[in-house]
C-alpha positions as CSV (number, residue, x, y, z in Angstrom):
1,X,4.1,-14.9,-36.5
2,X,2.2,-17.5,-34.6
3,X,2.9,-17.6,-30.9
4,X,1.2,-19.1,-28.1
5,X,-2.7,-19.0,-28.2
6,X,-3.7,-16.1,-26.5
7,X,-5.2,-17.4,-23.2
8,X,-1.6,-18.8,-22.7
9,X,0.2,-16.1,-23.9
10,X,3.0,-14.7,-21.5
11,X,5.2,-11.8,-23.3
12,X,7.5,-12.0,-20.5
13,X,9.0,-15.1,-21.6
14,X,8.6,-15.7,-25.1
15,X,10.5,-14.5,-27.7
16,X,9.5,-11.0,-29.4
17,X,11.6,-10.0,-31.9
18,X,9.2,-10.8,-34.7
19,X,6.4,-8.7,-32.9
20,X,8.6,-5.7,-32.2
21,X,9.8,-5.5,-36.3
22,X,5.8,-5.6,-37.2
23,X,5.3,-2.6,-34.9
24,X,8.6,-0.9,-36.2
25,X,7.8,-1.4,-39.8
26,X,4.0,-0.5,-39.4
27,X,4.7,2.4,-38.1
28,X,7.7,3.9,-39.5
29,X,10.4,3.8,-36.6
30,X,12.4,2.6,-34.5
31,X,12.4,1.5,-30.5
32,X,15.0,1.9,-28.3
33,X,15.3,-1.8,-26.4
34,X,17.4,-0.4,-23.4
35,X,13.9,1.4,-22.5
36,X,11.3,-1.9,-23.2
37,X,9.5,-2.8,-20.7
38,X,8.0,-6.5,-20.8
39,X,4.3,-7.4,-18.8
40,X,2.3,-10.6,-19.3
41,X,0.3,-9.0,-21.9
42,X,1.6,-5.6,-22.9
43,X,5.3,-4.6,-24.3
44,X,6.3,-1.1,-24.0
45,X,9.0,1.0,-25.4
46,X,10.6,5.0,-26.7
47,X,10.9,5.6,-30.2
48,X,13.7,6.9,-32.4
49,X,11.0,10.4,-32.5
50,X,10.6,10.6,-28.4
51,X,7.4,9.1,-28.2
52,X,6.3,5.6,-26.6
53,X,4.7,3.3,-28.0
54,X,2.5,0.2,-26.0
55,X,1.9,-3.1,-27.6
56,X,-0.5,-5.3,-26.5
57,X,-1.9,-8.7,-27.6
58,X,-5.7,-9.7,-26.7
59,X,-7.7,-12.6,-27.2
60,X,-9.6,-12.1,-30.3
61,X,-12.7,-13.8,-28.6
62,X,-12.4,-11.2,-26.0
63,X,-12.7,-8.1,-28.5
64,X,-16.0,-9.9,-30.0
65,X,-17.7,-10.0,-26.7
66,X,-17.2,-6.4,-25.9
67,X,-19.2,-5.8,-28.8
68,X,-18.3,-2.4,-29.4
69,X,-15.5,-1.1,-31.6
70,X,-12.8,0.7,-31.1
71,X,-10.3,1.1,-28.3
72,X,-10.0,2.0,-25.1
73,X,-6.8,4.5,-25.4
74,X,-8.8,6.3,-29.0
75,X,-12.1,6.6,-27.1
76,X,-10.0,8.6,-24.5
77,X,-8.3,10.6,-26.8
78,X,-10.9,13.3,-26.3
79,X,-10.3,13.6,-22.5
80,X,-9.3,17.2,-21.3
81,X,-8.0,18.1,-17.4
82,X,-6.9,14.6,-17.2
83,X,-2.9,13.8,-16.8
84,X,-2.7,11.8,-19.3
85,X,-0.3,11.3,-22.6
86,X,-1.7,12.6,-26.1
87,X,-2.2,9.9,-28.2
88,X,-1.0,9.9,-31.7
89,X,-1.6,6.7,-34.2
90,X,-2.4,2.9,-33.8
91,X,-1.9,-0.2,-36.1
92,X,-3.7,-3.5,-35.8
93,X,-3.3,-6.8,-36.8
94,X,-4.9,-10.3,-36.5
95,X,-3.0,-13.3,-36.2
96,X,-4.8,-16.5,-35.4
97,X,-7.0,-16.1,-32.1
98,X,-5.1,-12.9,-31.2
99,X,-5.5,-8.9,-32.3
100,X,-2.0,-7.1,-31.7
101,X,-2.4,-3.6,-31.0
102,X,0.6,-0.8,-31.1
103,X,-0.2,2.9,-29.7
104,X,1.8,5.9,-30.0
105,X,1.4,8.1,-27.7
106,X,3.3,11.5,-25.9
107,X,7.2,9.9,-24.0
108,X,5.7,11.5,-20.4
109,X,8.6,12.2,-17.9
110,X,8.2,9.6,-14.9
111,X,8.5,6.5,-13.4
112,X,5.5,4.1,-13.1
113,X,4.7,4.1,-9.1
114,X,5.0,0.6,-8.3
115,X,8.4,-0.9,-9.6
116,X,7.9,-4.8,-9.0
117,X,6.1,-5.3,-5.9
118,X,7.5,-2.6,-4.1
119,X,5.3,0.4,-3.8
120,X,8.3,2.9,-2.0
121,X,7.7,5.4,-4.1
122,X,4.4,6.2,-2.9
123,X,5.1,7.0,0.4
124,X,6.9,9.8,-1.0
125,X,3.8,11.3,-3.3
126,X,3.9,15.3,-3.0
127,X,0.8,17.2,-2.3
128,X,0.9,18.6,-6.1
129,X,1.0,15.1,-7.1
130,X,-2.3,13.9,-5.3
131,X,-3.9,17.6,-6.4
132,X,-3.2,16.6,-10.5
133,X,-4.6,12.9,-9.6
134,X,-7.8,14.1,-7.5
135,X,-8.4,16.7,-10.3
136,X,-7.4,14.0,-13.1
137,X,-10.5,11.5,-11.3
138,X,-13.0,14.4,-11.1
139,X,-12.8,15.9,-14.8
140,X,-12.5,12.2,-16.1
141,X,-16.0,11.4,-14.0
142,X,-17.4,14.8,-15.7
143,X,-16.6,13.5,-19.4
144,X,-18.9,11.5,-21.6
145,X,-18.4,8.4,-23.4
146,X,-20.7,6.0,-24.6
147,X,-18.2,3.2,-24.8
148,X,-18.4,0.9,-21.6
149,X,-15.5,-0.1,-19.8
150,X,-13.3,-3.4,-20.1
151,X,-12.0,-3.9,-16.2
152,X,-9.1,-7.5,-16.9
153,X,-10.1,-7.1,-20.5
154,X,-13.9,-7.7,-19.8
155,X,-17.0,-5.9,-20.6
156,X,-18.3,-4.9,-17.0
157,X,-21.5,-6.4,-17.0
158,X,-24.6,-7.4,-14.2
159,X,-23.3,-10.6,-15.2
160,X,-19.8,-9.8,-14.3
161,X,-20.1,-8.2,-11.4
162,X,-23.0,-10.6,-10.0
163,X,-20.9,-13.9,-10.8
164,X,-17.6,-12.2,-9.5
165,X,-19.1,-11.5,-6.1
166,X,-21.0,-14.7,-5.7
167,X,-18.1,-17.1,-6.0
168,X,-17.4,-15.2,-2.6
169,X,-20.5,-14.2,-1.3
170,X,-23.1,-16.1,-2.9
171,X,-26.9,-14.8,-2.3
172,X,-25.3,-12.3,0.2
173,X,-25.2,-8.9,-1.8
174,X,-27.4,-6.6,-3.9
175,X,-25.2,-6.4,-7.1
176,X,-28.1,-4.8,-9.2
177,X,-25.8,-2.3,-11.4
178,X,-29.2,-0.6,-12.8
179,X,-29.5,1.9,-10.0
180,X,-26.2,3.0,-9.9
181,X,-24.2,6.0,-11.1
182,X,-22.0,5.1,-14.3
183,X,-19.3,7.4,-14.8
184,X,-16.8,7.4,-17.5
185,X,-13.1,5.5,-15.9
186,X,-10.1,4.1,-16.8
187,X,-10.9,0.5,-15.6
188,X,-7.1,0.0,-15.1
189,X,-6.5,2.4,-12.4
190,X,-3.3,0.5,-10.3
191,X,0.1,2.1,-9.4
192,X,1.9,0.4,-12.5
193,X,0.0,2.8,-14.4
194,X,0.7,5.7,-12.5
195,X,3.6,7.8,-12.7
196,X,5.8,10.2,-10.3
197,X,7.4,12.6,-9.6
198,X,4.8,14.4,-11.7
199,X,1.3,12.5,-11.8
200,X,0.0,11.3,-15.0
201,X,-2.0,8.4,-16.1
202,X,-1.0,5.8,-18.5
203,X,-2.7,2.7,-20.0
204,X,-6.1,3.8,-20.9
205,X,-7.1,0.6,-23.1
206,X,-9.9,-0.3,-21.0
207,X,-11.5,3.3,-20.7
208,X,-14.8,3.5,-21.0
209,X,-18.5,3.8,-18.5
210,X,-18.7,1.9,-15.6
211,X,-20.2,2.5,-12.1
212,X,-18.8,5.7,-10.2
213,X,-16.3,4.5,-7.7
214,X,-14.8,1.4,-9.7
215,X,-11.3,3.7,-10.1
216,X,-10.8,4.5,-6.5
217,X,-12.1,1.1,-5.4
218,X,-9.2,-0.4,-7.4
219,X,-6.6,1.5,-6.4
220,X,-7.6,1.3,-2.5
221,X,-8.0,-2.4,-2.5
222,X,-4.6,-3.0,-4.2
223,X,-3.1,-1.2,-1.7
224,X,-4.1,-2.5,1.6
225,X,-1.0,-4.3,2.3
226,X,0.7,-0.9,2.9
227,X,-2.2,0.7,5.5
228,X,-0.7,4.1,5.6
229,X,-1.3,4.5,1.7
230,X,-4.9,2.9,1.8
231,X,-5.9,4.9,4.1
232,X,-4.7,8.3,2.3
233,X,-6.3,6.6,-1.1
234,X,-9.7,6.2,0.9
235,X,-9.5,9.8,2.2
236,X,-8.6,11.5,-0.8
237,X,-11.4,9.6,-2.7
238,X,-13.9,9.5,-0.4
239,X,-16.4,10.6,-2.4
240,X,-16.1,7.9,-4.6
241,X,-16.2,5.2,-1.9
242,X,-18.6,6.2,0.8
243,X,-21.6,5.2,-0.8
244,X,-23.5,2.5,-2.2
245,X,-21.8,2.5,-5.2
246,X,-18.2,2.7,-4.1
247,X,-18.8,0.1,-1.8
248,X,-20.2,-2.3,-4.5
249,X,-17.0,-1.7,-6.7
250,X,-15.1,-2.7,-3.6
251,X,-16.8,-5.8,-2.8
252,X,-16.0,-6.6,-6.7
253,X,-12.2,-5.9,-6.3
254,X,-12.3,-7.8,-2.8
255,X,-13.8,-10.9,-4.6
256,X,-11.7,-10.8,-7.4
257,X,-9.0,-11.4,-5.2
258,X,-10.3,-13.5,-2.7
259,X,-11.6,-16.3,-5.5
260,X,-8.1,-16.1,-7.3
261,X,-6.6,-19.8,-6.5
262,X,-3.8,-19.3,-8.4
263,X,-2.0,-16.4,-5.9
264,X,-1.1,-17.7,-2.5
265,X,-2.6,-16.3,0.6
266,X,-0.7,-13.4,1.6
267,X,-0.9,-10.0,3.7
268,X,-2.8,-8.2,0.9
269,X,-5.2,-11.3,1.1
270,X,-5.5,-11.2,4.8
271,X,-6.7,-7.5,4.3
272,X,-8.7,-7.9,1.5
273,X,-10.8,-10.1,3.7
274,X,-10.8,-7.8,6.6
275,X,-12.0,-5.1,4.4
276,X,-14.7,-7.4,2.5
277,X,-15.8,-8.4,6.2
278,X,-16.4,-4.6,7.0
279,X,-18.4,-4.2,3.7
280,X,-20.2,-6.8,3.6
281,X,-22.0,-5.8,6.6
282,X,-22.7,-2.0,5.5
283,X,-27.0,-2.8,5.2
284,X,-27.0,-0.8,1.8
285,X,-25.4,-3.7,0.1
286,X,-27.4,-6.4,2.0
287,X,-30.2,-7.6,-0.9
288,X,-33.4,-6.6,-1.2
């Protein structure tokens, strides 16, 4: 079943028949294509027994580095108060420089929040739905894990996070991760993976410890080209954000963005720096 090699890979656009018989066969039924949804990296579709299963292929050299086994979306299994779907069973397979991974997990009513680019939905979010998310984020901050998280498939790191924010802000910020809170997150935390009417939280493949605030800090900065909806985001999680911490994840977010040559320059950019400006002048962040 060789395919691209897995730095190149693109599951939008090349063919997938072959992958989706593997996952059929493995594990024992059938998906319904009407219902598949295609993403770079990630396929996604219902089952012949109601449930929905999420393929994904990752670079093998990626899984080595984490250096800790198991999966995000296992490791998770465990969570309770969080709106999330039960998982069920996984298979696994290696072929050449890539591990392909299929997850079964709970069909959970709902439509993924952001459909394309357009984030309409959200402005539309009912009060019960932002009381299930808040309590989701605060019993999911209360669990314990000891596996750490994998934000864009990468072990979050002092290494990470230092190099991230200095290819924006080089010498300019105290990115020492030691003296911060770590709190188990789901390291994925955007409004594809978000569902309404009814809130729940899908995608948990990068679960795992990293420092509090890294969730909210994602969700608000990928958001700030629709100001009304950052600003409820930053509200709502405030706790999470107005501190040292928060701010730091921020700053990451706001650098991963702003270093990204390969996206043009666009409102969200425009923000992203007005928002990095702001934060880069809070003193607590200054280095010491």
């Amino acid at each position: 079943m060789t395919t691209e090699p897995a730095h190149r890979r693109d599951l939008r656009k090349q063919p997938i028949d072959d992958i989706v018989r593997t996952v059929e066969q493995r594990l024992g039924t059938q998906l319904d294509p009407t219902t598949l949804v295609r993403k770079r990296r990630t396929l996604g579709a219902r089952s012949d027994r109601d449930t929905w299963v999420r393929i994904e292929a990752r670079p093998l050299v990626r899984i080595i580095a984490h250096g800790q086994p198991g999966d995000g979306i296992e490791a998770s299994a465990h969570l309770d108060g969080v709106a999330k779907p039960r998982w069920h069973a996984a298979v696994t397979w290696l072929d050449e420089d890539t591990v392909w991974r299929a997850d079964e997990v709970d069909h959970v009513q709902g439509t993924p929040i952001r459909q394309g680019a357009s984030l309409a939905t959200a402005s539309t979010l009912s009060p019960a739905w932002w009381h299930t998310f808040n309590q989701s984020l605060d019993a999911l901050a209360a669990h314990h894990t000891t596996r750490t998280a994998t934000p864009d498939t990468q072990l979050i790191t002092q290494d990470l996070v230092t190099t991230t924010i200095d290819q924006v802000f080089p010498g300019q910020v105290d990115t020492r991760l030691d003296i911060l809170d770590w709190v188990p997150t789901h390291a994925d935390l955007n409004w594809s993976n978000l569902l309404a009417p009814d809130c729940a939280i899908i995608d948990w493949e990068d679960f795992g410890l990293a420092p509090r605030g890294l969730d909210a800090a994602t969700l608000w900065i990928t958001s700030l080209s629709v100001p009304d909806l950052a600003e409820r985001i930053h509200q709502e999680r405030l706790a999470d954000l107005a501190n040292p911490s928060g701010r730091l994840m921020a700053l990451f977010h706001c650098a991963k963005i702003l270093s990204d040559t390969t996206e043009p320059h666009d409102s969200l950019y425009a923000s992203v720096q007005a928002v990095a400006a702001d934060l880069m002048a809070k003193q607590d962040l200054a280095p010491s």
